[in-house]
LOTI-383214 format. One record per residue: x, y, z of N, C-alpha, C in turn; residue in one letter. Coordinates in steps of 0.001 Angstrom, whole numbers, padded with zeros to 6 digits, always signed. Each point is the difference from the previous one (the first is absolute). Example, Ala and Ser with C-alpha at 12.3 -4.5 7.8 and 13.67 -1.06 7.14 Angstrom:
# LOTI-383214
+013190-005690+007800-000890+001190+000000+000900+001200+000000a
-000350+001050-000720+000820+001190+000060-000770+001090+000730s
END
This chain:
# LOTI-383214
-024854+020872-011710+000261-001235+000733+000797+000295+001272x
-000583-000876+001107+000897+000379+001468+000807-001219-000104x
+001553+000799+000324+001236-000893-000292+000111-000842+001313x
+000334-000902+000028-000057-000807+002016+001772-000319+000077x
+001093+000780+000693+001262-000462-000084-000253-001087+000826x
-000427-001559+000495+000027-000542+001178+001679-000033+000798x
+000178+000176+000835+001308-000829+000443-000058-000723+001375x
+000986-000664+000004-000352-001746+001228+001505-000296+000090x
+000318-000552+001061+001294-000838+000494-000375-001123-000096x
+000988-000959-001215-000418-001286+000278+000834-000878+001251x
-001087-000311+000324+000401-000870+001458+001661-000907-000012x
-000150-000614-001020+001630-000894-000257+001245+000637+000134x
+000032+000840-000811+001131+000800-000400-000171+001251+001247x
-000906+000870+000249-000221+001018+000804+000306+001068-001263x
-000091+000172-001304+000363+000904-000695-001204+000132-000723x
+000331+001755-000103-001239+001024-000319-000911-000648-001552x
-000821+000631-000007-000568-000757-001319-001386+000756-000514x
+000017+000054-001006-001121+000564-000480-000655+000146-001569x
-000786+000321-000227-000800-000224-001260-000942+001206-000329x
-000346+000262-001411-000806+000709-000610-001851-000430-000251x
-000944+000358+001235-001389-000744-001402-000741+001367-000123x
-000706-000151-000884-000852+001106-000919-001189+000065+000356x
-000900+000826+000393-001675-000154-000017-000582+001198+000056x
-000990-000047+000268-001002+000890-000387-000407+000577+001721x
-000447+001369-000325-000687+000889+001388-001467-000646+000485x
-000690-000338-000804-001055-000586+000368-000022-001627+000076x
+001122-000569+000324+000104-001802+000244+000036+000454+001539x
-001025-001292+000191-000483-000588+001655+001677-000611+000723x
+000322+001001+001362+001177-000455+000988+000148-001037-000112x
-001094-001299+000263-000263-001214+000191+000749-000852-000986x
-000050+000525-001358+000289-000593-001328+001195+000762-000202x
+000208+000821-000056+001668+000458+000437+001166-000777+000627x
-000720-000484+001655+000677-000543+000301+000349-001332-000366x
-000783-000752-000581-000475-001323-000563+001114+000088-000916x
-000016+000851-000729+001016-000002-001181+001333+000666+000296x
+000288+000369+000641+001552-000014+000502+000285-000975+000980x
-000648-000270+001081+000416-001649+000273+000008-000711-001256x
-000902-000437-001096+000652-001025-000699+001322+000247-000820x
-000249+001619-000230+001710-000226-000915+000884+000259+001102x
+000379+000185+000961+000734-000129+001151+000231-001517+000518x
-000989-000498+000194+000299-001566+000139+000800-000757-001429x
-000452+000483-001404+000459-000711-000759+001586+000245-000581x
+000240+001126+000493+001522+000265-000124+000609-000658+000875x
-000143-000186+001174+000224-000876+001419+000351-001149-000890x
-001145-000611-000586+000047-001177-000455+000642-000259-001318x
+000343+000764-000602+001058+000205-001271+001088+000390+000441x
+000825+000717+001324+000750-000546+000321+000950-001138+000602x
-000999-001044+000388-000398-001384+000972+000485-000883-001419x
-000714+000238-001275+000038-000798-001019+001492+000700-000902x
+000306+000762-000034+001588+000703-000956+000982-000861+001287x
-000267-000009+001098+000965-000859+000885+000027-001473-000353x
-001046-001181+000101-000141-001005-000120+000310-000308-001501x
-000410+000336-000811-000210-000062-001557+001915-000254-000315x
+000971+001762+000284+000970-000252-000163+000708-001250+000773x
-000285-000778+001244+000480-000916+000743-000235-001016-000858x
-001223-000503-000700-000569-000850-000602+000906-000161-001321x
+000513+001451-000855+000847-000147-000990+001039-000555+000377x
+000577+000393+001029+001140-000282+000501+000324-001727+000188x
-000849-000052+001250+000233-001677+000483-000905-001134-000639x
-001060+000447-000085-000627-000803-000913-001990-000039+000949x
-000236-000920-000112-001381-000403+001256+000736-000663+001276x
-001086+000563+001325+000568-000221+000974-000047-001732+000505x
+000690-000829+000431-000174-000847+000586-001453+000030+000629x
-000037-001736+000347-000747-000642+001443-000021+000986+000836x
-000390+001108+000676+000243-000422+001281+000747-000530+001235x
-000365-001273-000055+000246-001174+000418+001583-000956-000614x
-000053+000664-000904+001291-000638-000696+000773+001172-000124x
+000177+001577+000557+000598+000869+000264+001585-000455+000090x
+000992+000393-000674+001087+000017+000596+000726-002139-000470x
-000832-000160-000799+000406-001496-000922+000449+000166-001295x
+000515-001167-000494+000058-000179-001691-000513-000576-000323x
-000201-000181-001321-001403-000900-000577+000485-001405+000503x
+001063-000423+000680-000167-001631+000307-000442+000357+001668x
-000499+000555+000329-000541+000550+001677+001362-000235+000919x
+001275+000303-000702+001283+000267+000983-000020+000958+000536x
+000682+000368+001455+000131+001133+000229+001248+001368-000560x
-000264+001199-000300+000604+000749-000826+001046+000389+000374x
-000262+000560+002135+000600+000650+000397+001788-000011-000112x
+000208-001142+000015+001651+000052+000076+000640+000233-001734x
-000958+000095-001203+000210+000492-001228-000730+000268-000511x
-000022+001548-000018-001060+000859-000465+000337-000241-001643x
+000552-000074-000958+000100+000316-001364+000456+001266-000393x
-000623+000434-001559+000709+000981-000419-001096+001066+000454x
-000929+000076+000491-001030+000715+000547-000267-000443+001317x
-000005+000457+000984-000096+000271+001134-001935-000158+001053x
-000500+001022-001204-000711+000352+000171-001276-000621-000765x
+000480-001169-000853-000989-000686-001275-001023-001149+000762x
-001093+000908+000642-000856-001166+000367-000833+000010-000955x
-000468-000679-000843-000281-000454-001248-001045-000931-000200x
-000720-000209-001171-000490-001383-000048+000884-000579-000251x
-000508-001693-000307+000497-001399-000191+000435+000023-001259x
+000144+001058-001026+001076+000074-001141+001446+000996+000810x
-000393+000411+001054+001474+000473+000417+000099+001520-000940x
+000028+000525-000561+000233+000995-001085-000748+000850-000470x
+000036+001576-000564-000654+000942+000145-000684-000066-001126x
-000851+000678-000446-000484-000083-001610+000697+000289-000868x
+000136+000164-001780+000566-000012-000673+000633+001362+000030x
+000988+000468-000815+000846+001084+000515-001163+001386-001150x
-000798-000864-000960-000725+001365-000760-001167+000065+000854x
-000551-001246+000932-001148+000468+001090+000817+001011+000928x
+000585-000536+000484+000213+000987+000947+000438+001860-000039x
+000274+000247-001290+000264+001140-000541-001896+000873-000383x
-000922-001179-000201-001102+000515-000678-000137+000112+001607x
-000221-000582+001163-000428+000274+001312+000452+001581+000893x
+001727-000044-000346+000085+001121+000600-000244+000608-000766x
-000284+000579-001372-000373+001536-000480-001721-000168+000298x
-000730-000845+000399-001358+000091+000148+000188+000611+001751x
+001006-000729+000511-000184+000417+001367+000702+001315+000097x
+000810+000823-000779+000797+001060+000136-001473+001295-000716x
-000452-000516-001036-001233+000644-000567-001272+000187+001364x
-000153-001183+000679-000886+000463+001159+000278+001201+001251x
+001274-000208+000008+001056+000781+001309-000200+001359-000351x
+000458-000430-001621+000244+002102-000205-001481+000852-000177x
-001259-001093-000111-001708+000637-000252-000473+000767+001509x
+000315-000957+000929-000378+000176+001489+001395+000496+000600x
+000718+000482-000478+001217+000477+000813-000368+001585+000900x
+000582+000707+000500-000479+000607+001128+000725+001264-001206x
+000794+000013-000571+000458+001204-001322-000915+000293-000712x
-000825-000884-000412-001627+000660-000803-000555+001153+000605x
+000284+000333+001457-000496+001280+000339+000754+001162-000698x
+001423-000098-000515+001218+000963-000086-000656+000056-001219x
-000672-000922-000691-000296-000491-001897-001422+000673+000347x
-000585+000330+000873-001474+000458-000133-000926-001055-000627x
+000192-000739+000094-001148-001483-000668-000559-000482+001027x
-001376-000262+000483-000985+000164+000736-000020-001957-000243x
-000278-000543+000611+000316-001448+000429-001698-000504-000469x
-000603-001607-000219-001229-000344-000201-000089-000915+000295x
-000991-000652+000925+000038-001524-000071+000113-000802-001147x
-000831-000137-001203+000515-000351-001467+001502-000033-000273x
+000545+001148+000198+001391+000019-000580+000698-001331+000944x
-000031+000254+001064+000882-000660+001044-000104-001459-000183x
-001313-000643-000649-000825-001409-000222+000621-000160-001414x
+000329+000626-000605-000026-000175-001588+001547-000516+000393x
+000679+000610+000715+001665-000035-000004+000589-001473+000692x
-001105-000111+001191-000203-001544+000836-000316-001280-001354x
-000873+000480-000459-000179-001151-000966+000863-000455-001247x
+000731+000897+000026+001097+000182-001080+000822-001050+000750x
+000530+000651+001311+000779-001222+001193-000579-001025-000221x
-001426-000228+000236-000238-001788+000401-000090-000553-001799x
-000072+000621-000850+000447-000738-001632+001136-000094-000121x
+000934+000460+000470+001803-000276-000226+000263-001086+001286x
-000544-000128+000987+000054-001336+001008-000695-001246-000941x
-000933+000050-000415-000984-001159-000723+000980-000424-001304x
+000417+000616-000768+000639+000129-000769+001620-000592+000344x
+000437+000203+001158+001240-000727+000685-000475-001568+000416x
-001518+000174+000718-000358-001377+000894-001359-000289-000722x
+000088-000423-001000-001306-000325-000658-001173-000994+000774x
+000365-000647+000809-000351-001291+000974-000447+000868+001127x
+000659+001330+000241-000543+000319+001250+001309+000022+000996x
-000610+000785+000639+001180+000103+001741-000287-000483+001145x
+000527-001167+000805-000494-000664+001226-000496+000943+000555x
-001331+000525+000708-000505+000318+000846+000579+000879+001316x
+001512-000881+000147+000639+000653+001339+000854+001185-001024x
+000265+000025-000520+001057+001037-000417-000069+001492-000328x
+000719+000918+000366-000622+001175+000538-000381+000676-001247x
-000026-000246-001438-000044+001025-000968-001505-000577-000207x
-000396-001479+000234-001374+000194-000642-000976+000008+001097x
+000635+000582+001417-000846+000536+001131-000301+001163-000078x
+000961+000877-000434-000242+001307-000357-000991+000359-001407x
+000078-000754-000369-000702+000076-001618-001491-000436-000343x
-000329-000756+001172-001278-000734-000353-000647+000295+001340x
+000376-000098+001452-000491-000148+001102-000568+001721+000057x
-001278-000101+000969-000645+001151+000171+000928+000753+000701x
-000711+001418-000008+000968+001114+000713+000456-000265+001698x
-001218-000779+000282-000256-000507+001656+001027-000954+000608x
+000413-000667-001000+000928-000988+000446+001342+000310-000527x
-000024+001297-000185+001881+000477+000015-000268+000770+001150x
-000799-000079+001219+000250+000924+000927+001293-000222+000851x
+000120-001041-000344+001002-001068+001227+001302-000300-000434x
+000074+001050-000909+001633+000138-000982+000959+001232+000833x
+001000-000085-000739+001138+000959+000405-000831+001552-000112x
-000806-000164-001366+000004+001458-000258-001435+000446+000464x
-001001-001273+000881-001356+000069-000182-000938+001012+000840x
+001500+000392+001647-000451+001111+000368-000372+001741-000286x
+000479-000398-001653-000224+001681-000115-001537-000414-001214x
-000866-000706-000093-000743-000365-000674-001562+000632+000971x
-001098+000451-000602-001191+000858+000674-001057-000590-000239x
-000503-000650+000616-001722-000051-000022-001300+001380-000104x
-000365+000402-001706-000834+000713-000136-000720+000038+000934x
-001005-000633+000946-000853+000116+000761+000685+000348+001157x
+001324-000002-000091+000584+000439+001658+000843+001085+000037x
+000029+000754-001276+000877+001279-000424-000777+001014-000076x
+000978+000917+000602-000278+001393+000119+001447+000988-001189x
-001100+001375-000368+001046+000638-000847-000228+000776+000756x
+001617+001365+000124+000051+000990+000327+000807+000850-000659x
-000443+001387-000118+000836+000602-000607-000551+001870+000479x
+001631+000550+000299+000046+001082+000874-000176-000376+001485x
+000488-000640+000700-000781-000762+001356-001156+000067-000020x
-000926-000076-000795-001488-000678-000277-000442-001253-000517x
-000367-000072+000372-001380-001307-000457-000703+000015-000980x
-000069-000609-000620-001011-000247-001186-000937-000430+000304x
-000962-000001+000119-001229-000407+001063-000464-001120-001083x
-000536-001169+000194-000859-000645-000682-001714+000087-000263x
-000286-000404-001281-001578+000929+000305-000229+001531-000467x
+001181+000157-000603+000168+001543-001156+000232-000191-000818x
+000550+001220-000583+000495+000317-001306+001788+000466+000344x
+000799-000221-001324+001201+000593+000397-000236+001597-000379x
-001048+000734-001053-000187+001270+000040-000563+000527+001592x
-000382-000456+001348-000339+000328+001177+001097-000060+000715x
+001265-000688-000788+000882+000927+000993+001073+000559-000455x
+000200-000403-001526+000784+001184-000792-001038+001189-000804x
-001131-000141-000196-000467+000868-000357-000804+000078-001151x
-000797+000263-000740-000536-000845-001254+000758+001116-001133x
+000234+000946+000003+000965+000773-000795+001785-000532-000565x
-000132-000813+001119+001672-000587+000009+000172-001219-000829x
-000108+000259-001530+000333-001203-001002+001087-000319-000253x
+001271+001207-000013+001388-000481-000004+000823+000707+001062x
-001160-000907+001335+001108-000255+001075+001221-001070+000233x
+000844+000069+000443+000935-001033+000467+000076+000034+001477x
-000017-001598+000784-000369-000002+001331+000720-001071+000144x
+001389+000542+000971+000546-001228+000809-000511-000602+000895x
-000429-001287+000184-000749-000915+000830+000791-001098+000072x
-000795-000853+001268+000758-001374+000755-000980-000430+000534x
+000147-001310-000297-001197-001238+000466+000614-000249+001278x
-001367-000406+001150+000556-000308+001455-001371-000890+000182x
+000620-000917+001191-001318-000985+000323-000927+000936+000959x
-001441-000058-000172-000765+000808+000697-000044-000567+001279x
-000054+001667+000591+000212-000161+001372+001200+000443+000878x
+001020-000293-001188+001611+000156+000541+000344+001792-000328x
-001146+001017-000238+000634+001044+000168+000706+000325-001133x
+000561+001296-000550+000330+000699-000935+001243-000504+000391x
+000736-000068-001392+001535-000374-000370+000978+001053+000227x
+001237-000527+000393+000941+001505+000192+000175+000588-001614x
-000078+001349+000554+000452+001269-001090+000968-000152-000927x
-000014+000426-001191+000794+000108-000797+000914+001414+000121x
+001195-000580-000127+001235+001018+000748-000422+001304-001211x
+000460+001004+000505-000121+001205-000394+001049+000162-001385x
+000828-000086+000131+001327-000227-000776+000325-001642-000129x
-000254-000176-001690+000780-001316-000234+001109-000154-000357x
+000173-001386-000056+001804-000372+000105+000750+000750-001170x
-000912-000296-000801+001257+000876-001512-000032+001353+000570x
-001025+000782+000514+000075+001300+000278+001441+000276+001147x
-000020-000755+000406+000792-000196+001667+001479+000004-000491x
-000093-001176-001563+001495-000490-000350+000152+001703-000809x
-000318+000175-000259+000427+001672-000926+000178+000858+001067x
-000625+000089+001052+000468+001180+001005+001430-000344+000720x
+000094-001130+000071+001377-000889+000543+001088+000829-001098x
-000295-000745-001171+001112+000342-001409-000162+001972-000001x
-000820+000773+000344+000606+001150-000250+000383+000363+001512x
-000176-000147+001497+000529+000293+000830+001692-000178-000172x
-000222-001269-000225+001331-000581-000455+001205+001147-000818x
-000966+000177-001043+001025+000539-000971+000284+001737+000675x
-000700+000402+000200-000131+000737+000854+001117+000344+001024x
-000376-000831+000383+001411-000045+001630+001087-000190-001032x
+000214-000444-000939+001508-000114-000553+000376+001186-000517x
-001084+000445-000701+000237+001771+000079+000569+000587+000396x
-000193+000316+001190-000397+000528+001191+001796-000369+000567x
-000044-001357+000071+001636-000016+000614+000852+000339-001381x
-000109-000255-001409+001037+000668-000389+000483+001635-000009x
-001160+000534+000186+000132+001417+000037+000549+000670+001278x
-000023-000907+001157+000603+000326+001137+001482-000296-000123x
+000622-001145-000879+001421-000148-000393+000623+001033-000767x
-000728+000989-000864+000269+000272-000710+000687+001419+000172x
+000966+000851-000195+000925+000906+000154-001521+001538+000021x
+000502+000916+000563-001177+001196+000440+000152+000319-001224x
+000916+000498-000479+000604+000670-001288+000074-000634-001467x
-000479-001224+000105+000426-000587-001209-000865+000529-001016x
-001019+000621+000228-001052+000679-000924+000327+000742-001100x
+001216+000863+000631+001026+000794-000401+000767-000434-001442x
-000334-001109-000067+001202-001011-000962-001204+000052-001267x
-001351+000279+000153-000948-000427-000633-000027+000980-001768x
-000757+000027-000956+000847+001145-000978-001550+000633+000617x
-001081-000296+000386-000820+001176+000118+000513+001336+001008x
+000721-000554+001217+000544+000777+000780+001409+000915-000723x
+000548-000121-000943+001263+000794-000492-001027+001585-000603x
+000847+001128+000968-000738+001106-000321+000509+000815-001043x
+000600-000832-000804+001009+000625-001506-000979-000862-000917x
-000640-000532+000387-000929-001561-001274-000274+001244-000818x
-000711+000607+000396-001301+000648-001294+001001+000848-000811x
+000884+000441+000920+000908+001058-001000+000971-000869-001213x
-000361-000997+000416+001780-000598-001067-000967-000957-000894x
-001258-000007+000610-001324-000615-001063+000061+001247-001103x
-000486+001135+000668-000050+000762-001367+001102+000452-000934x
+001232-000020+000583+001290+000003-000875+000183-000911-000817x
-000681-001253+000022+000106-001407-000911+001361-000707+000954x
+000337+000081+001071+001297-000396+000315-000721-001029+000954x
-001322-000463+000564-000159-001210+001230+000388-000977-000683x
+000447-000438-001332+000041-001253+000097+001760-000133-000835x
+000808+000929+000618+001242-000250-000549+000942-000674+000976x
+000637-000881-000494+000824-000870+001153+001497+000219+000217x
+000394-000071+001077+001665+000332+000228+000620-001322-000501x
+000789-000310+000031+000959-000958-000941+000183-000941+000788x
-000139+000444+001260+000091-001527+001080-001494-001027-000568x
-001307+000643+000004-001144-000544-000424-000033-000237-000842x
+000589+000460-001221+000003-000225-001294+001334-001909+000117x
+000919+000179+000395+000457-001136+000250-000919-001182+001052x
-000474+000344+000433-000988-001130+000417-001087-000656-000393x
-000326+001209-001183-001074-000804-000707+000450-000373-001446x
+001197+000505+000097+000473-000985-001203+000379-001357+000113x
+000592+000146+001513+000840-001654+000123-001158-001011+001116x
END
């Protein structure tokens, strides 16, 4: 099996990101790419939903709209916010029950850690299935909180139900890829569409591993992956470091003090074989008594 490391900057945050998928030497570029845009988009979108979902535990469903920033008698809030600040809510005012909201975040903490960017460190190769199985788990612990359903405007059941197309226009929607408009590369190459991935890793190469990055076609090969990574970078830091401290204690340190050492005493071996190296004068003998 050819291993695919993908990695991508998501647009929101600007922080590095990446994932494991699995396939075969003889799967079509075309369908390659098809399928890492969708599990690339759907982590996008399982992070969009672990955001809203926990907000949703939190404050409850979002207001009107239109009634933004009211209380259920349509007063205005601003000059007393309450004991929440931040509780734009439905017209019960209040979050779900305190055992919903516990079943929500471990469904939403269970999605985070499936698609988390550490599954590469775990070697577990990512699936569209898996990623859908973990979403639906989310939208049964929401149904299960809002049996009636979630107004329409509110961001957890936009993320949950609305197509991939219409989260383009979100916080996180610029790092999201249109299969038909993506390009893969990997080694500053191209994956050409209209092949095989054995035509350009090779048909011998079943347990290759290939760092790659999705780019919109047209826009040219992605910058390089640094030569030396950060953990590599943080360990050369920590032994330069230790190093130089070395380095200055031994320059503090007396020319002669070596002298003091018992390998350096040129009587050692002789008073070894007399049985006498380990007899003590009475000053030492009082010090390790008291």
């Amino acid at each position: 099996m050819v291993l695919i490391n993908l990695k991508s900057t998501l647009g929101a945050t600007n922080t590095n990101d990446e994932f494991l998928y699995e396939t075969k030497a003889s799967t079509k570029v075309d369908d390659l790419i098809e399928s890492l845009v969708d599990i690339h988009n759907a982590r996008v979108r399982s992070f969009m939903i672990a955001d809203a979902v926990r907000a949703l535990a939190t404050c409850g469903a979002a207001k009107r709209p239109e009634n933004d920033g009211t209380d259920d008698r349509g007063e205005s809030i601003d000059e007393e916010v309450g004991d929440n600040p931040n509780n734009a809510v439905d017209p019960s005012g209040s979050p779900p029950d305190a055992h919903i909201v516990e079943i929500l975040k471990r469904e939403v903490q269970s999605l985070e850690e499936y698609v988390d960017k550490k599954q590469v460190l775990n070697k577990v190769p990512l699936t569209l299935d898996g990623i859908e199985e973990k979403i639906d788990s989310v939208r049964g612990a929401v149904t299960m909180a809002y049996p009636t359903g979630l107004p329409e405007w509110d961001a957890a059941r936009i993320v949950l139900d609305d197509p991939i197309e219409k989260l383009r226009g979100s916080h996180m929607g610029g790092s999201l890829f249109d299969a038909k408009d993506a390009s893969l590369w990997a080694c500053n190459k191209e994956f050409l569409r209209g092949t095989l991935i054995s035509d350009r890793l090779g048909s011998c190469n079943e347990k290759t591993k290939v760092i790659a990055k999705l780019t919109a076609k047209g826009a040219g090969p992605p910058a390089r992956e640094p030569i030396v990574s950060e953990a590599e970078r943080n360990a050369m830091a920590a032994f330069y470091f230790k190093r130089q401290e070395e380095l200055k204690g031994l320059a503090q340190a007396d020319e002669d003090d070596y002298l003091n050492s018992q390998w350096a005493d040129p009587k050692g071996m002789r008073r070894k074989l007399q049985g006498l190296s380990d007899v003590k004068t009475p000053g030492e003998l009082s010090r390790l008594r008291f």
